[in-house]
C-alpha positions as CSV (number, residue, x, y, z in Angstrom):
1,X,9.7,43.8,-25.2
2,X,8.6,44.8,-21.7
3,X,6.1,47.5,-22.7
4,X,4.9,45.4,-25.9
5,X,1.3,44.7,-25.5
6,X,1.2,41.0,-26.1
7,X,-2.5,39.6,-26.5
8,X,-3.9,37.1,-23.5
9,X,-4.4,35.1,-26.2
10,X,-0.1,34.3,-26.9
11,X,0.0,34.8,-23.2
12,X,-2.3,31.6,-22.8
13,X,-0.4,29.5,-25.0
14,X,3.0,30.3,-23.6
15,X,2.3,27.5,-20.9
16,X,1.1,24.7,-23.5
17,X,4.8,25.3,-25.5
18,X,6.6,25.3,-22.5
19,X,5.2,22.3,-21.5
20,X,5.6,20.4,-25.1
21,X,9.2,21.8,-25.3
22,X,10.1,20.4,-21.6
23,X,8.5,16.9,-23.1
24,X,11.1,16.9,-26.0
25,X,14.1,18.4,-23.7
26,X,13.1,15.5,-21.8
27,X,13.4,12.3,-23.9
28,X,16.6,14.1,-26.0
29,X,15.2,16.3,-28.7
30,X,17.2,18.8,-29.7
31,X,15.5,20.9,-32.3
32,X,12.2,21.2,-33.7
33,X,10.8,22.8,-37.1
34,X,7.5,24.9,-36.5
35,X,5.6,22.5,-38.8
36,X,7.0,19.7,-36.2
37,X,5.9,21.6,-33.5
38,X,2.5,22.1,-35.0
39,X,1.9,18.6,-35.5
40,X,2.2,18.0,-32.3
41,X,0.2,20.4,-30.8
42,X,-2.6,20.8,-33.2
43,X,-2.0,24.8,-33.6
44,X,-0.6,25.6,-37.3
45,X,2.7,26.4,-37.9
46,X,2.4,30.0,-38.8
47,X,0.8,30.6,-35.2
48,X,3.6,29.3,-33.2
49,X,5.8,31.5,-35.7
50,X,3.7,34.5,-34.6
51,X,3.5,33.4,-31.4
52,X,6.8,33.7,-30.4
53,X,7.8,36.8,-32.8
54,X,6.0,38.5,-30.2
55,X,9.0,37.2,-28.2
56,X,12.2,37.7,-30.9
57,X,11.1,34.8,-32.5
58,X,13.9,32.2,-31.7
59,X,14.4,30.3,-34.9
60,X,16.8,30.0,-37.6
61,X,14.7,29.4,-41.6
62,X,16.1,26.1,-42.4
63,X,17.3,24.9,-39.1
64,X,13.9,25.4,-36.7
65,X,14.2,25.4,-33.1
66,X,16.7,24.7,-30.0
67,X,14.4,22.8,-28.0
68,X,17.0,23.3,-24.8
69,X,17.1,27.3,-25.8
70,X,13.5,27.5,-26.8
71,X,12.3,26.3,-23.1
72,X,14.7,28.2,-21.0
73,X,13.9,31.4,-22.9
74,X,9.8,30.5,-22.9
75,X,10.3,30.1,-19.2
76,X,12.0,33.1,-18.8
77,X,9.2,35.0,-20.2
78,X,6.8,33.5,-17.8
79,X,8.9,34.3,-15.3
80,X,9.8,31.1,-14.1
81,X,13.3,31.8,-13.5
82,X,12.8,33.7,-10.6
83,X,11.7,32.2,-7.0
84,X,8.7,33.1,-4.8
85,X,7.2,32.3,-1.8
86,X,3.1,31.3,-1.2
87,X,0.9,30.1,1.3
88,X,-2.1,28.4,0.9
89,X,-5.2,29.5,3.2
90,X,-7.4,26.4,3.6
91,X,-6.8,22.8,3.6
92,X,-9.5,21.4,3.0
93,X,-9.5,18.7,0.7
94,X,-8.9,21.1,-2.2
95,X,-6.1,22.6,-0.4
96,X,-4.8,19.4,0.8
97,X,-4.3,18.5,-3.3
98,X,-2.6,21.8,-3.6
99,X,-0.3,21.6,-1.2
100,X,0.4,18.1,-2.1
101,X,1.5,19.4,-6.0
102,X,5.2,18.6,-5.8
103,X,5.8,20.3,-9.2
104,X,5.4,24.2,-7.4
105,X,8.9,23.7,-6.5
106,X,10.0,22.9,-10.1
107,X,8.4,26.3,-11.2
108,X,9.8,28.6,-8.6
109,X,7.1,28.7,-6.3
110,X,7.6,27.3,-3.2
111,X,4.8,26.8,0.1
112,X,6.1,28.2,3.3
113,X,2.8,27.9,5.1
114,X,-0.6,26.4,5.4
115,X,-3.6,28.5,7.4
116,X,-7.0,27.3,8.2
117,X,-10.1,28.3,10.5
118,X,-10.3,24.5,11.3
119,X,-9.1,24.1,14.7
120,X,-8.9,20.3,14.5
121,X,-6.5,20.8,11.3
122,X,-4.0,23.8,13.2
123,X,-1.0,21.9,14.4
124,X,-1.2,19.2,11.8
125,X,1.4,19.1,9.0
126,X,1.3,18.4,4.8
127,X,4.2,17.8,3.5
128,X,6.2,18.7,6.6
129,X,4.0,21.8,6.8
130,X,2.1,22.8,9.5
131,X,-1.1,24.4,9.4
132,X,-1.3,27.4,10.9
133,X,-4.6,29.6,12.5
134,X,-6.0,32.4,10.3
135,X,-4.9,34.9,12.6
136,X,-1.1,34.4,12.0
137,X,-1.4,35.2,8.3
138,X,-0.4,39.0,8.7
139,X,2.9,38.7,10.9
140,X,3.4,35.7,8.8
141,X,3.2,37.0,5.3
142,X,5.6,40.0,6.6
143,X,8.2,37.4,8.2
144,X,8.7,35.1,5.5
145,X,8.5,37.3,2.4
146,X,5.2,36.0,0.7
147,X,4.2,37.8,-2.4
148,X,1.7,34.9,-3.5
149,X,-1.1,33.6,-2.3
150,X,-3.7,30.1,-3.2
151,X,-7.2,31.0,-1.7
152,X,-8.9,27.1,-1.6
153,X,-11.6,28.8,0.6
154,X,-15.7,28.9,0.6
155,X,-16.6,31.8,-1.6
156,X,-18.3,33.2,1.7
157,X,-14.7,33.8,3.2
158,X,-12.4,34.4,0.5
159,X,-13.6,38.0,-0.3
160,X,-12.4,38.9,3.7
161,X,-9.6,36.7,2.9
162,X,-8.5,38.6,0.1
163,X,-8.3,41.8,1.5
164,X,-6.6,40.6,4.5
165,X,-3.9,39.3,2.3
166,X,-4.1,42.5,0.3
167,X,-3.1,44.7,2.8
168,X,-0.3,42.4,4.3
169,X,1.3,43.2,0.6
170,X,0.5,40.2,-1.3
171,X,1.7,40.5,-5.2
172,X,-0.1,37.7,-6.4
173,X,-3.5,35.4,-5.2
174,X,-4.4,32.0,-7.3
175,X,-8.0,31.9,-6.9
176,X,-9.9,28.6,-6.5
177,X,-12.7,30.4,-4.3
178,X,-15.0,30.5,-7.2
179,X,-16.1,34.3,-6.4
180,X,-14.4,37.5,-8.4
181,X,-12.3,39.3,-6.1
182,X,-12.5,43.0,-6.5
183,X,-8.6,44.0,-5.5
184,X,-6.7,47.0,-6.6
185,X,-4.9,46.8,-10.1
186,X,-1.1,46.2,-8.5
187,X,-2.4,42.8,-7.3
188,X,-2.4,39.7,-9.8
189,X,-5.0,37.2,-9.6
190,X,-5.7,34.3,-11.9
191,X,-8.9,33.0,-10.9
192,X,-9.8,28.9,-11.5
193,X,-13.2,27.9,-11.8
194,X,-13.6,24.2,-11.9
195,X,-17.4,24.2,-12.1
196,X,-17.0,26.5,-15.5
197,X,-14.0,24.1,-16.6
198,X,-16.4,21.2,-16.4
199,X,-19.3,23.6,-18.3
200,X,-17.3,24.2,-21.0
201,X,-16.2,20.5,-21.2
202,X,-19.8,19.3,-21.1
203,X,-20.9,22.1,-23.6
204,X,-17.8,20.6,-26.1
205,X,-19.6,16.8,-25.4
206,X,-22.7,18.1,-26.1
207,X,-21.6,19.3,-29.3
208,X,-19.7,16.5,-30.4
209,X,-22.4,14.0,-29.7
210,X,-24.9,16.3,-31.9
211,X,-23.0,16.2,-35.1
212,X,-22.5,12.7,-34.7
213,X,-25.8,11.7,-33.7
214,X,-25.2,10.1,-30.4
215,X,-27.8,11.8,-28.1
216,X,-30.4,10.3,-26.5
């Protein structure tokens, strides 16, 4: 499975069953048909089923699903089973939401430090964290075994910031700096662009409001 080449596509939607499955897990479910699934969801059933063939497929014809099974194996294949270590560079009040996301720890990832050019902020804690200056990332990074980075910067910074945090051996940056960071190919980064988020939800309204004659 490692060197299959599964589409971004699956990849995208890997999150969405995870989520759904951890919903059931959580009020007692213990299997689920694909048509179930699909109800739920609003994808059809014959997507999920290709979905997760990609995978081994998981299911038994005539029985469905493990819900439990299902959600351990889905969160294996994102990787979720494994632990990391991240620091957030700014805290502003972007990066003050970030850090305040309790459910990192429930995926694996968990803050070890805080940095900002803010002088005011350095010395100050979230969530028992201090914020740290800029300057400390490097020796930081290399001390506490940081492979991932959130970048919750001005756009003006975070290209610097990125290579910085490149050469201290970052694996990973999650990218709220809305600029594309040019980095080599060994380093992941999943870029988040609220402003486009918003477009695309405002395109969809636009839409809707068209076909059922509510503009204006």
């Amino acid at each position: 499975m490692a060197n299959k080449d599964i589409s971004r596509a699956v990849i995208r939607r890997l999150p969405r069953y995870f989520r759904y499955l951890g919903e059931l897990k959580d009020v007692g479910v213990e299997k689920i048909s694909s048509q179930d699934l699909s109800e739920m969801m609003h994808v059809t059933a014959s997507q999920i089923r290709q979905d997760l063939n990609n995978f081994g497929g998981f299911g038994q014809q005539g029985y469905g699903y493990n819900v439990s099974y299902l959600y351990d194996e889905i969160g294996k294949i994102l990787g979720l089973d494994q632990k990391h270590n991240l620091i957030l560079v700014g805290a502003g009040n972007l990066g003050r939401a970030l850090a305040g996301y309790t459910n990192f720890e429930k995926r694996g990832f968990y803050m070890k430090g805080i940095f900002d050019v803010n002088p005011a902020l350095q010395g100050t804690k979230i969530r028992e964290i201090p914020i740290m200056p800029m300057k400390d990332i490097p020796e930081f990074v290399k001390a506490n075994n940081i492979d991932v980075a959130v970048i919750a910067i001005p756009k003006a910074a975070a290209v610097e910031v990125a290579k910085i945090l490149v050469d201290c051996g970052i694996k990973a940056i999650w990218n709220f700096s809305h600029v594309d960071l040019d980095i080599p190919d060994n380093v992941m980064v999943e870029s988040v662009h609220l402003s486009e988020s918003l477009m695309r939800l405002s395109y969809n309204l636009n839409q809707y409001e068209e076909r059922h004659g509510k503009k204006g």
